[in-house]
Phi, psi and omega in degrees: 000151183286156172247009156216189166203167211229072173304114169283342165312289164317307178332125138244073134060033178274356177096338183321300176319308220255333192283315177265334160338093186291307190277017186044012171303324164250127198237160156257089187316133167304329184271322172276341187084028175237159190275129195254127146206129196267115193280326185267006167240051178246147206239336170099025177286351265304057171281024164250325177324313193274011152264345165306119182284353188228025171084357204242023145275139154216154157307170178259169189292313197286329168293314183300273191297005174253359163285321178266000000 
């Protein structure tokens, strides 16, 4: 299961995310310019939610309650 969720709908691809990301789950393909994100080296810390500048990371259900 994802430890984030990611609206691409949102995304412009600034990189913000992918910049606080320890674990490279979220990358910027070099060829298209799009936000990649790889669920299982995702650790659930979620400094890319608080780096997204439009929102369009969020937690997931099962992460958001076991973070409270």
């Amino acid at each position: 299961m994802s430890k984030i969720i990611v609206e691409y709908a949102k995304c412009v691809e600034c990189g913000a995310c992918t910049a606080v990301c320890n674990t490279n789950a979220l990358q910027l393909d070099a060829s298209s310019w799009s936000l990649v994100y790889d669920k299982r080296k995702c650790t659930g810390c979620k400094l890319c939610i608080k780096a997204c500048p439009l929102r369009a990371i969020r937690a997931s259900a099962k992460l958001s309650s076991a973070a409270t």
